[in-house]
N, CA, C and O of each residue as an XYZ file, in Angstrom:
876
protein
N     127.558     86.874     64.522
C     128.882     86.478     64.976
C     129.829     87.657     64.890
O     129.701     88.644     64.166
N     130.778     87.397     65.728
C     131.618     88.488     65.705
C     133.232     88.299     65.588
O     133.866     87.650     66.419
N     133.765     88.877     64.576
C     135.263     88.616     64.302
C     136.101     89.462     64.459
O     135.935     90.526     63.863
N     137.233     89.294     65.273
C     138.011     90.893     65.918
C     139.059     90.876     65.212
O     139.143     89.824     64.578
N     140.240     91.865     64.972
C     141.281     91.609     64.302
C     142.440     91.687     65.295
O     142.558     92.807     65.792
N     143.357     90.740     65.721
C     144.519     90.785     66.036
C     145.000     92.162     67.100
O     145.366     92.158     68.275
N     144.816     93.280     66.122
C     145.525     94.014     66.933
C     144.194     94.967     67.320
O     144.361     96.184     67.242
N     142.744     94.405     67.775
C     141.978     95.297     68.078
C     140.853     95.842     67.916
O     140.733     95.831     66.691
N     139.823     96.378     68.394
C     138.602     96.398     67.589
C     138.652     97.683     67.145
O     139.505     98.485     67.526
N     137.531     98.002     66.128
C     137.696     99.293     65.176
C     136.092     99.573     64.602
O     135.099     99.598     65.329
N     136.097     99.761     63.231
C     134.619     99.556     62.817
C     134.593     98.473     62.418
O     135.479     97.710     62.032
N     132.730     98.328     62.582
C     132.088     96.800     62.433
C     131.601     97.239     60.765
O     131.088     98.266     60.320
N     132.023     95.953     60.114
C     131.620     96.251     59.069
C     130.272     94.781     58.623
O     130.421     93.606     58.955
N     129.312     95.228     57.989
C     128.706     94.214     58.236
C     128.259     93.683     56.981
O     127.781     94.408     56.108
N     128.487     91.629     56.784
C     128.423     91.384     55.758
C     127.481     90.104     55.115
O     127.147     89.608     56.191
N     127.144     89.656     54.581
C     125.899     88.501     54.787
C     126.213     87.738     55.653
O     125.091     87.827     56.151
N     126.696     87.074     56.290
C     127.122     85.890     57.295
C     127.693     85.768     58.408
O     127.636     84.794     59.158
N     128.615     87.358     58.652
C     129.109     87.833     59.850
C     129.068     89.066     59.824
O     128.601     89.718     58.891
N     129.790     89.747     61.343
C     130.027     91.479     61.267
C     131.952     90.712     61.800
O     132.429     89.901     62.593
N     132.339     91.525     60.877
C     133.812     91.788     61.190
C     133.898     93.063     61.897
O     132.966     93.842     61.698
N     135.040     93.509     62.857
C     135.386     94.158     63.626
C     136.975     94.408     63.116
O     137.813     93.544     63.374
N     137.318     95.528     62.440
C     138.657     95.986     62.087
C     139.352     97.072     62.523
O     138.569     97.972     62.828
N     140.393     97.342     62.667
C     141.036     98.270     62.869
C     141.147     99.603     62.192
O     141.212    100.772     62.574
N     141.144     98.935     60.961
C     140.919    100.573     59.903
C     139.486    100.000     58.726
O     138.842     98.955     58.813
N     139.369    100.926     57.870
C     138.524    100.791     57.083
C     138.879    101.207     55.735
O     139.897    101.824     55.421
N     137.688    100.706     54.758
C     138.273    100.694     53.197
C     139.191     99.511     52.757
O     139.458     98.511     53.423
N     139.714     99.896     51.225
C     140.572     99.466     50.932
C     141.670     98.732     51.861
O     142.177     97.625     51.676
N     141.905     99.670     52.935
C     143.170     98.787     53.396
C     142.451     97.850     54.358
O     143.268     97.202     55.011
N     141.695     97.684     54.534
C     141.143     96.417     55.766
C     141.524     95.202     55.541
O     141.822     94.411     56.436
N     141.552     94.903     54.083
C     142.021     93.430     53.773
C     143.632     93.291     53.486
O     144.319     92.319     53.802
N     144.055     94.410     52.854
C     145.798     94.252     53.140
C     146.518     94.008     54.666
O     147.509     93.351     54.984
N     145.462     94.930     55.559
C     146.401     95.354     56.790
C     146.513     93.472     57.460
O     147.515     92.989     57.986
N     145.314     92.818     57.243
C     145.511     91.420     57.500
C     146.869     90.415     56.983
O     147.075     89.815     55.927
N     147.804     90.568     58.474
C     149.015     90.204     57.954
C     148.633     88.524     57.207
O     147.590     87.875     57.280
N     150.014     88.184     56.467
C     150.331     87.217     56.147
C     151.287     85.877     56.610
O     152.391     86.018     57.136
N     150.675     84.581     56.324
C     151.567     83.672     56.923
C     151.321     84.204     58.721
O     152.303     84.769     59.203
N     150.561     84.100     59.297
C     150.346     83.876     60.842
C     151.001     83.075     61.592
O     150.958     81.893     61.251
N     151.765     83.409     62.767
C     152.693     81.925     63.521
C     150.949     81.195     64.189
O     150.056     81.800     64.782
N     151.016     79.805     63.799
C     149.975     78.937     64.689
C     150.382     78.062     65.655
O     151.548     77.668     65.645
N     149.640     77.708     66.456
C     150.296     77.083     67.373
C     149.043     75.700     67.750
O     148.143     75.530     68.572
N     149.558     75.043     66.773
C     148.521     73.756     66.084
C     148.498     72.644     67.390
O     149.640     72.512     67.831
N     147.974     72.212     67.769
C     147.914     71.058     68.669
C     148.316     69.841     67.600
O     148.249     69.940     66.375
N     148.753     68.657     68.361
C     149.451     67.329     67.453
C     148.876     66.191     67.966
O     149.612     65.215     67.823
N     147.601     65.905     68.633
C     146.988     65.078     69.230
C     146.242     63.869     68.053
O     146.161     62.658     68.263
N     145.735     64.635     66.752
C     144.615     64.633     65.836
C     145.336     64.794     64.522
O     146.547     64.990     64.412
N     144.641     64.712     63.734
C     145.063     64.919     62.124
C     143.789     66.424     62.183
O     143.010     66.737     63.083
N     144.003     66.971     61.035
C     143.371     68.004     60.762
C     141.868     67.874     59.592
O     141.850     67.087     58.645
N     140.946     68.633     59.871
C     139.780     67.978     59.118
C     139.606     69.236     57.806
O     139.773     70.423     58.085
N     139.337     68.889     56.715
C     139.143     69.811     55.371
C     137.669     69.318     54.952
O     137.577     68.134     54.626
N     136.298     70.251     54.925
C     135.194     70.173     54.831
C     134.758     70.689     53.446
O     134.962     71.889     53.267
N     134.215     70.027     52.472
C     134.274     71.167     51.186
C     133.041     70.700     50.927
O     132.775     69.498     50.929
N     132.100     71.740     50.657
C     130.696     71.778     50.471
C     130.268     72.459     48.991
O     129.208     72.297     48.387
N     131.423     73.268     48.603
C     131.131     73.465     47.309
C     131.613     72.769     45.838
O     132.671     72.173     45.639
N     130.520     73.025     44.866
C     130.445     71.607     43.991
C     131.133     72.620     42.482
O     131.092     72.005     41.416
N     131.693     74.013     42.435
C     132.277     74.819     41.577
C     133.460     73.442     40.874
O     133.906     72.366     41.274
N     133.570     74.339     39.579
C     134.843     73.627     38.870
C     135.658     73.871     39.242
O     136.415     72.913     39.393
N     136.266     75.384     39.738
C     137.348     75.393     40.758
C     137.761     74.177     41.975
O     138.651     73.336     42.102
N     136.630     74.601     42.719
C     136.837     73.627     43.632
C     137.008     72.082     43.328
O     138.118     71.601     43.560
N     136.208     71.425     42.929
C     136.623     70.309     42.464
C     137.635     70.134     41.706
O     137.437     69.016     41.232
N     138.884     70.645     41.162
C     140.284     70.520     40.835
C     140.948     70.747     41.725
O     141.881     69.947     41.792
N     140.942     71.603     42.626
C     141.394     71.366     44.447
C     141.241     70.276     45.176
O     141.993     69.815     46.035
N     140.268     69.908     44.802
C     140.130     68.350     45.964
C     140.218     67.378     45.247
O     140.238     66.310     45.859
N     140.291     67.313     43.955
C     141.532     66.317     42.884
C     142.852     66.573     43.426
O     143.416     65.888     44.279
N     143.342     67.721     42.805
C     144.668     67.736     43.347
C     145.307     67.353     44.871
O     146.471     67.039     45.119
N     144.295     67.467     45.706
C     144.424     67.805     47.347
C     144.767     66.162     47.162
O     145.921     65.735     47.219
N     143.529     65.266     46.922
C     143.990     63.476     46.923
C     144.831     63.123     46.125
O     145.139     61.936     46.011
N     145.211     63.791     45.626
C     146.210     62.867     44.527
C     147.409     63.091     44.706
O     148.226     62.264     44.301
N     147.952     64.604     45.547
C     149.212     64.865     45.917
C     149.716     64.991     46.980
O     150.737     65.624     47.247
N     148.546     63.963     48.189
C     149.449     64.270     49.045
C     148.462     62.565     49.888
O     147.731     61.751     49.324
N     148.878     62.634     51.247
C     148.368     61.370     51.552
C     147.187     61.566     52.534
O     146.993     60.773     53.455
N     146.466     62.561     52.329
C     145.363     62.725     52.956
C     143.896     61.836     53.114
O     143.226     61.775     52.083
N     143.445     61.262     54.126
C     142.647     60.352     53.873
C     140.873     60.982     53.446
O     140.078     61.571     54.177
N     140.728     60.545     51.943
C     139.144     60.688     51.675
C     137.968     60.343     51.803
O     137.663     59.170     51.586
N     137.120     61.178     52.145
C     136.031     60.607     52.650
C     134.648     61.575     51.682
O     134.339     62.761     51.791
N     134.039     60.444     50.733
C     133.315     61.228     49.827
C     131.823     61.307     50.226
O     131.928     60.607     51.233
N     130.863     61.549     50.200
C     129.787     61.913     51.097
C     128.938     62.364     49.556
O     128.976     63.403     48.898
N     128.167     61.029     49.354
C     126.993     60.759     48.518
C     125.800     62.038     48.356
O     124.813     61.879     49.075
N     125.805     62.813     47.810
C     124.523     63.939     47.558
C     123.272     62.790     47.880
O     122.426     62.674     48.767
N     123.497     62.321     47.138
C     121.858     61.852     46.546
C     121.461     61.077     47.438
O     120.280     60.732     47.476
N     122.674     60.504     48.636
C     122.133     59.941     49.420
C     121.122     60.785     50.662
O     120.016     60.706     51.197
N     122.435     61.660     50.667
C     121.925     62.927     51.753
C     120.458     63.443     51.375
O     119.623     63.777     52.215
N     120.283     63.458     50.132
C     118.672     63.568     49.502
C     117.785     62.803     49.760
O     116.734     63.022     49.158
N     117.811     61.590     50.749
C     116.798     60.866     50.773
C     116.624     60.619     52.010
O     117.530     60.491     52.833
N     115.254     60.522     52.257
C     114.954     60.117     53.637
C     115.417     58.941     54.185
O     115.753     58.942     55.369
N     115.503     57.808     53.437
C     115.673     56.850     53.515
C     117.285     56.441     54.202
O     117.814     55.705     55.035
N     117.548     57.336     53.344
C     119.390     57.351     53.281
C     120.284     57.717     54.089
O     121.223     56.972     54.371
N     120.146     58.920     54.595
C     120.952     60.252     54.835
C     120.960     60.005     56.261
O     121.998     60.490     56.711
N     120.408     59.577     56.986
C     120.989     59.132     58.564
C     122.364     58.017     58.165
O     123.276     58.408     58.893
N     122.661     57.324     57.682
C     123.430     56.170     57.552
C     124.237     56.644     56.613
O     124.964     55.696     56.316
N     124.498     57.476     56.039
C     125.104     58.372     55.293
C     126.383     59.101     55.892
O     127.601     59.002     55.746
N     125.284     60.081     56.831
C     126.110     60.640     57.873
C     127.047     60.080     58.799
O     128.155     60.463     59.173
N     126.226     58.918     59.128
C     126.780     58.142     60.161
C     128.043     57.377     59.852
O     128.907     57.005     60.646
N     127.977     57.192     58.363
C     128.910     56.393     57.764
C     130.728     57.416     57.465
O     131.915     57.090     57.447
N     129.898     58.773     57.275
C     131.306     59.884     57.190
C     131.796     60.019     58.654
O     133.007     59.989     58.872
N     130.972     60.156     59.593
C     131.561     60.072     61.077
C     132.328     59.097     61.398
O     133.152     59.072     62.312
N     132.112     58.422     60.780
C     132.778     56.808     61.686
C     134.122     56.705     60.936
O     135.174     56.564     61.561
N     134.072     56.789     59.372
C     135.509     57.020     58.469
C     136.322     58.377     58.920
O     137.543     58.429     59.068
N     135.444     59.412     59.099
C     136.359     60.548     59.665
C     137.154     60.451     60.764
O     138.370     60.639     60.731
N     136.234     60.031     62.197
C     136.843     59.704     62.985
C     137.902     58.813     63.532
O     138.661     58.951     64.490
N     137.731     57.775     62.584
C     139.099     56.860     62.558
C     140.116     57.169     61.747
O     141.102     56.432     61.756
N     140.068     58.532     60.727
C     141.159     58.917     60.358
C     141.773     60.172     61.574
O     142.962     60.200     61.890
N     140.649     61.234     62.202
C     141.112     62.191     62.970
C     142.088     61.187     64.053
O     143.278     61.326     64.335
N     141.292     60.337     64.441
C     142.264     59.247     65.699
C     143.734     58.817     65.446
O     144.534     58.650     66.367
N     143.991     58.673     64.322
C     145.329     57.613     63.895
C     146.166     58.810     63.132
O     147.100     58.666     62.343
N     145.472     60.216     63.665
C     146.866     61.343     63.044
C     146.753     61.704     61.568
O     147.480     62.431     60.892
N     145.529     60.933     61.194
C     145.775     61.455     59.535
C     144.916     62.734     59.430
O     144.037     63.025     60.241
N     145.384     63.740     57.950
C     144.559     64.323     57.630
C     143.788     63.972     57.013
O     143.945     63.110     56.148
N     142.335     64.752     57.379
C     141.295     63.994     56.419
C     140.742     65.222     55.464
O     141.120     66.392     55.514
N     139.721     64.639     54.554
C     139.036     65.627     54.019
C     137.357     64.754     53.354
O     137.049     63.880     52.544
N     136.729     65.617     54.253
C     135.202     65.245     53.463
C     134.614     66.443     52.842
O     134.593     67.623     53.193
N     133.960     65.575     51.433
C     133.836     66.199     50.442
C     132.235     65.754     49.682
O     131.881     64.601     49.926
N     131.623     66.298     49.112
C     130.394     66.293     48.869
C     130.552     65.560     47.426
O     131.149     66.256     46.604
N     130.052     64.053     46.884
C     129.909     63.827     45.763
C     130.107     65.030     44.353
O     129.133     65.774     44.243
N     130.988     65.211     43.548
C     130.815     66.236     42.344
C     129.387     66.514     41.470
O     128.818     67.600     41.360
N     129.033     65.403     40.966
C     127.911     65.764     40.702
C     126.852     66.796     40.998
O     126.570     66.924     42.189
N     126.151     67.632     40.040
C     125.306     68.660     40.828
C     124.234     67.978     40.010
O     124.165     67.506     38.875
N     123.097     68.175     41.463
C     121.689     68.035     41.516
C     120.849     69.233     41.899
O     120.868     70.008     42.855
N     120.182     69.121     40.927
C     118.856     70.437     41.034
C     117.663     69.804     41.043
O     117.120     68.824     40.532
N     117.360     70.974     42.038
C     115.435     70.685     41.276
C     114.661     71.392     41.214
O     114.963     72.584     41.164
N     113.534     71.052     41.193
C     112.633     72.251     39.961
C     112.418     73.246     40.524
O     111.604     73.168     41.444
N     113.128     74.794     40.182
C     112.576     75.876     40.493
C     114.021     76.620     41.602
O     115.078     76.062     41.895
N     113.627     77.768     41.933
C     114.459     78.111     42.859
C     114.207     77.818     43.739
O     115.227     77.319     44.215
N     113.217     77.740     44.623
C     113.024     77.375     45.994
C     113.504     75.708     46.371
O     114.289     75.428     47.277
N     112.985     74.919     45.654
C     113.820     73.523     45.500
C     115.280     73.551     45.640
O     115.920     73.135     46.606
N     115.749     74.107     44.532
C     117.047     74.192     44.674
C     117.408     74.910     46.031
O     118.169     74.133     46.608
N     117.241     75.891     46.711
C     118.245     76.099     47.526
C     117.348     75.410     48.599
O     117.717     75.687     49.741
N     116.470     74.740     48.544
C     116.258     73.957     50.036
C     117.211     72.248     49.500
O     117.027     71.271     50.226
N     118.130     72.104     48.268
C     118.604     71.026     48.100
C     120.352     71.419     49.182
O     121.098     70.702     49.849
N     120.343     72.808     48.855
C     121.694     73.265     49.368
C     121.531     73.224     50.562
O     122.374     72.654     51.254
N     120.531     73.749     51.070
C     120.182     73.860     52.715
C     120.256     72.438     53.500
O     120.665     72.433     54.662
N     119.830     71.149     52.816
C     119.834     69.758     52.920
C     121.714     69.370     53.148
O     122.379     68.727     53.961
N     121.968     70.122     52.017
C     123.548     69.317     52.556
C     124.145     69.829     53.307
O     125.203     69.431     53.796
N     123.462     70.999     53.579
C     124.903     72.148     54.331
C     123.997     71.535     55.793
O     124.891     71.248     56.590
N     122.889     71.287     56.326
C     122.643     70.639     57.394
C     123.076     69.412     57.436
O     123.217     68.976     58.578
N     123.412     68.500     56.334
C     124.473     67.181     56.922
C     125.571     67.301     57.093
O     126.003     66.671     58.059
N     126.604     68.155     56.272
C     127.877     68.165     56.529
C     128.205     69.392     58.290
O     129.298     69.549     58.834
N     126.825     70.038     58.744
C     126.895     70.013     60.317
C     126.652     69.066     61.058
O     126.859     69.112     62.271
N     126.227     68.166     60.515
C     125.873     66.870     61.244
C     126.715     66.564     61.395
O     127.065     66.739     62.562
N     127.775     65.875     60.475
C     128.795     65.448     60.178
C     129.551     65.867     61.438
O     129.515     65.107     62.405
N     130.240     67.030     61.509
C     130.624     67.655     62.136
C     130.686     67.537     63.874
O     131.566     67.336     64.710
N     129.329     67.769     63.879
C     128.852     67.893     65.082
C     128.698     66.891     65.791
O     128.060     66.940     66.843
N     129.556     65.229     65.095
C     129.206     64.054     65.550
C     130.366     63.553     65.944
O     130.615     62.523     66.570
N     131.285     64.660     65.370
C     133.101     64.128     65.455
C     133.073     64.582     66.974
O     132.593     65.671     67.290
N     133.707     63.536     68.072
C     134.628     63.729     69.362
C     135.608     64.297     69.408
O     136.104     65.237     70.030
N     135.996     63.241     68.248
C     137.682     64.230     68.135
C     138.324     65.567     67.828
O     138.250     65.881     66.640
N     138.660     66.037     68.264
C     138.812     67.716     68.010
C     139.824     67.733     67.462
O     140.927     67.529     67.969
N     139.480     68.080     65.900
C     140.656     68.711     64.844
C     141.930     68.910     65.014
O     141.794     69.572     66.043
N     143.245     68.881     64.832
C     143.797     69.857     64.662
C     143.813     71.231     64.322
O     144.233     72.212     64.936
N     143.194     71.084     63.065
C     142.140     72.115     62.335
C     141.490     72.225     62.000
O     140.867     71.182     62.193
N     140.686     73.116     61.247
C     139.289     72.648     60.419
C     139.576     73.876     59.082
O     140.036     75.017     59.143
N     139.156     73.182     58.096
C     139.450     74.475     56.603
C     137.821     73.514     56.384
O     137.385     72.378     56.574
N     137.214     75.298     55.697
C     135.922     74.836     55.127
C     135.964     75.564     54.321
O     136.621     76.601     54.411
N     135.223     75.212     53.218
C     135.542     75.240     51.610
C     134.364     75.405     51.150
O     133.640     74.467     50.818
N     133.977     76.887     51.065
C     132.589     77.595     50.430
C     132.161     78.630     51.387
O     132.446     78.914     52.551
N     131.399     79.074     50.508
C     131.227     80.544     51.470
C     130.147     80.159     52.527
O     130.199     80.652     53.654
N     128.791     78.944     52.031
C     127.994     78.626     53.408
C     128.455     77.960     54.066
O     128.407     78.178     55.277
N     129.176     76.731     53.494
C     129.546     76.042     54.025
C     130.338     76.367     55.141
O     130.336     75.693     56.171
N     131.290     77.791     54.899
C     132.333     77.855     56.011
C     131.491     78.288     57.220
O     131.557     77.915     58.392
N     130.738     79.111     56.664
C     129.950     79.913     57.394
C     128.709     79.057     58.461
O     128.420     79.359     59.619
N     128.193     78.040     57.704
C     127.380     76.981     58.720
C     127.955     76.343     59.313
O     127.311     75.982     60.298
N     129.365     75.765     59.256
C     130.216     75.111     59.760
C     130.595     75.293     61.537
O     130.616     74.517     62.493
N     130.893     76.915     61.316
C     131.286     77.628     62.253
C     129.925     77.751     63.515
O     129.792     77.243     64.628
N     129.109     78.633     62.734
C     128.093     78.950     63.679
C     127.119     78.007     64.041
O     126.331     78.162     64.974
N     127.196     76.657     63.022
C     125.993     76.019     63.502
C     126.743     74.558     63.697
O     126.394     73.715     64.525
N     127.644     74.451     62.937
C     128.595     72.903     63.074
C     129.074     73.119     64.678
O     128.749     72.384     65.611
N     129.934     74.324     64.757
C     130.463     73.917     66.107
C     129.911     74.988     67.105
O     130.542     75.165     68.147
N     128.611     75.823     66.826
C     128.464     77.447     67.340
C     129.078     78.096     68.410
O     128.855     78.379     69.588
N     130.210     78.266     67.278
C     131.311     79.224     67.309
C     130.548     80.793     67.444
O     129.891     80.914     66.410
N     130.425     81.674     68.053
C     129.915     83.481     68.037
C     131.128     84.419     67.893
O     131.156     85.368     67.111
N     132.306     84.000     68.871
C     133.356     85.055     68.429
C     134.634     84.289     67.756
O     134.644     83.069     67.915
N     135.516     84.765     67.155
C     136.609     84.511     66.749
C     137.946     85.453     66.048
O     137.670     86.198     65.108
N     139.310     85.380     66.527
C     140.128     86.226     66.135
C     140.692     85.988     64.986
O     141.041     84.836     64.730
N     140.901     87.067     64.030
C     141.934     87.311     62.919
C     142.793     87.071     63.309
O     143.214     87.744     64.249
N     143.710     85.729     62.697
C     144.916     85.532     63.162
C     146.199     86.248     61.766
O     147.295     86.801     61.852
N     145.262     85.830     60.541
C     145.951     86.424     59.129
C     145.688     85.744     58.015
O     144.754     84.986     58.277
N     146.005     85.627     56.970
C     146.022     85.013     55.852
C     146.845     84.349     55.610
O     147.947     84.880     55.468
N     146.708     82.572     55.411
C     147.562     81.836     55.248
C     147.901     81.459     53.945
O     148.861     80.698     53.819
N     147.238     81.884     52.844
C     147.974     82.409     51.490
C     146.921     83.502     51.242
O     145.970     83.755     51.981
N     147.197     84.035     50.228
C     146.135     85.284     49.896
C     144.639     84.721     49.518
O     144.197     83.716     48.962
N     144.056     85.999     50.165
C     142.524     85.507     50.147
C     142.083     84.541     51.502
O     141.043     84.878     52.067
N     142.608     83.705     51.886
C     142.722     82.689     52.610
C     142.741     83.301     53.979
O     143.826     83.624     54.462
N     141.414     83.520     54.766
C     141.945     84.200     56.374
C     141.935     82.830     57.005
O     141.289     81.859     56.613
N     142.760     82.898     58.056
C     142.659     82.029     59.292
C     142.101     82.760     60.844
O     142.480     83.734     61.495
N     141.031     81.747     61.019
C     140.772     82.253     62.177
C     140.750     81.476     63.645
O     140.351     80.314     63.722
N     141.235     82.250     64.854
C     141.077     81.182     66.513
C     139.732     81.425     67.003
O     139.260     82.517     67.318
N     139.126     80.207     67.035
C     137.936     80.229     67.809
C     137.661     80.509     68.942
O     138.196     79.794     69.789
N     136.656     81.732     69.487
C     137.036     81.713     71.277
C     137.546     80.443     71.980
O     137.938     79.400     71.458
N     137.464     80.728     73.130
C     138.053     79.467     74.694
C     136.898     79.099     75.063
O     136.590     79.323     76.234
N     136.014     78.487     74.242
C     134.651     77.819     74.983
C     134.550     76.549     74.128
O     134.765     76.472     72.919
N     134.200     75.609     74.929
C     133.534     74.214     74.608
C     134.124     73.552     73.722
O     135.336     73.704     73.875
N     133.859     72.794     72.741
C     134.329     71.601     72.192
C     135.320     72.352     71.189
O     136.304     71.648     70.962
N     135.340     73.378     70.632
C     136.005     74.048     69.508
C     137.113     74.998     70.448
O     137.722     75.842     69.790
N     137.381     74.941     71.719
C     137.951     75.542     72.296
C     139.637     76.142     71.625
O     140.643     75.439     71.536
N     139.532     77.437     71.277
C     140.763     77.734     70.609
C     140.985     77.234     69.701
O     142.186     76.968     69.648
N     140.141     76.737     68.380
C     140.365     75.997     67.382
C     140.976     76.775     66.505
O     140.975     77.995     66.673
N     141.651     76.136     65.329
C     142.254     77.330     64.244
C     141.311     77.060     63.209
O     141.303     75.868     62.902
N     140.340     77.926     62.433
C     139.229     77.674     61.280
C     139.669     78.471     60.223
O     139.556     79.688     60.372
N     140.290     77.912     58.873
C     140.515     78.666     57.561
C     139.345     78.258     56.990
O     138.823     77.148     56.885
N     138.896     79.802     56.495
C     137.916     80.152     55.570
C     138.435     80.153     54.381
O     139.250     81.022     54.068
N     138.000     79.052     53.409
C     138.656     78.881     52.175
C     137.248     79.511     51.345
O     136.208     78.944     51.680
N     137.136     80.333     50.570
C     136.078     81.142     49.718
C     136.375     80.288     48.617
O     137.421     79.728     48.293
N     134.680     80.312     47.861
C     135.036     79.592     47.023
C     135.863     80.036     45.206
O     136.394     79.219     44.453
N     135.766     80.926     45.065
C     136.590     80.777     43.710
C     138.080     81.774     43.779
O     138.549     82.546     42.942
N     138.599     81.351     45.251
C     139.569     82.037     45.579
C     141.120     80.909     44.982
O     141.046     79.699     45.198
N     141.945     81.289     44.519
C     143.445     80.573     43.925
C     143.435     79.793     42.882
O     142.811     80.196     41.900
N     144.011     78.685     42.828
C     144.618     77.678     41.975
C     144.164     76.196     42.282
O     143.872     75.823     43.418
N     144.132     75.373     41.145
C     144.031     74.267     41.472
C     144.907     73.801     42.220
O     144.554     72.699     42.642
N     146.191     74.213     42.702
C     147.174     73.705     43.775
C     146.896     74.276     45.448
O     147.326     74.049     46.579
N     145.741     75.285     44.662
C     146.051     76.385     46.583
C     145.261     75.240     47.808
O     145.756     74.973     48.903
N     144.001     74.717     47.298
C     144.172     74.033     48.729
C     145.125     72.960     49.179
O     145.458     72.823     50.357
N     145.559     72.190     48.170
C     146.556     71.181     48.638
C     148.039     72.231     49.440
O     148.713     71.915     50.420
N     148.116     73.153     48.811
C     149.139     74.509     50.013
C     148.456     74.518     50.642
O     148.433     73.309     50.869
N     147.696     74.929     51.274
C     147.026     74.997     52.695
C     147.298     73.790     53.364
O     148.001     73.791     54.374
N     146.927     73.006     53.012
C     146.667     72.082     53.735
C     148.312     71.205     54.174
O     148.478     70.341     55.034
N     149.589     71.964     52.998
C     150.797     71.038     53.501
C     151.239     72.144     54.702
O     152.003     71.913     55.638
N     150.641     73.226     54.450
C     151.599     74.413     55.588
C     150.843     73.893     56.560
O     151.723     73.711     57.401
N     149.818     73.507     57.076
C     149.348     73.265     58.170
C     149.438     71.810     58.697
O     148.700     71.536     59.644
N     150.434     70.619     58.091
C     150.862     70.050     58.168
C     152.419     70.088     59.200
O     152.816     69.375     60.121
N     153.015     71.345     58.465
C     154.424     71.223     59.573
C     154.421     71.276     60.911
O     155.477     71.177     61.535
């Protein structure tokens, strides 16, 4: 995938999950990314918040995110997603709650049960991660309704979201909508057409920073 910056292409710098394209290099590559970006949000939809990571950080973010503001939740069972049995009706069940919140203007946010499940060995385990990060594209990829926005919350997560939830290939640096926090416009193609996608990393701010994100992209 390829990510350009605002004012231009420069060197490609290349990093597990994408190649960024910047203007300068070093140190200043991540300052020169202005702050607070003007967006120009569509008002059709409520905006969707995807969080795939199960960190203690994060989970005091998506406490705080429901509890301080009126965003509608939608919690998405691990263990269901773990089972054969399950995990079609699972999915099907976050699509159908998502989508009737994206419809009626609310923001939503789906979020992966807290609990962490392992299993035996390394290879288990990350084919347990690989399991959810392919439902919450499911998820995704089942919604009609097109976002206002989309914030995804983890480093695969943002990253599968993009290229395989909506396969997204290019997208512009628009800036950082608090620090750490880039926002990005999705090319002018297909269902994600011009979308705005914040990459929320995971052990980036405060237990308050995603519920900020999520009120600035509210106005």
């Amino acid at each position: 995938m390829w990510v350009t910056g605002e004012r231009g292409a420069g060197t490609a710098l290349s990093l597990p999950y994408c190649r960024f394209i910047c203007p300068i290099t070093g140190r200043h590559c991540t300052t020169a990314i202005p702050h607070h970006p003007e967006l120009n949000l569509p008002t059709h939809s409520g905006g969707l918040t995807i969080v795939g990571s199960f960190v203690p950080i994060t989970s005091r973010q998506v406490h705080e995110l429901i509890e301080h503001t009126d965003i509608t939740a939608v919690k998405v069972d691990v263990a269901a997603l773990l089972s054969e049995q399950h995990q079609e009706n699972e999915i099907a069940r976050a699509v159908q709650l998502t989508e009737q919140g994206l419809r009626r203007g609310e923001d939503v946010v789906v979020f992966t049960s807290r609990e962490l499940i392992t299993g035996k060995g390394t290879t288990n385990h990350l084919s347990i991660g690989k399991r959810i990060s392919a439902s919450l594209c499911s998820i995704l990829q089942n919604i009609t309704t097109l976002p206002r926005y989309i914030i995804a919350k983890g480093g695969i997560t943002s990253n599968d979201l993009l290229t395989k939830g909506l396969g997204i290939k290019r997208a512009i640096i628009l800036g950082q909508i608090i620090l750490g926090v880039p926002v990005w416009q999705c090319a002018p193609q297909g269902y994600a057409n011009n979308l705005t996608y914040v990459v929320f990393p995971v052990n980036v701010g405060h237990s308050q920073s995603l519920t900020k994100v999520v009120t600035i992209l509210k106005r």
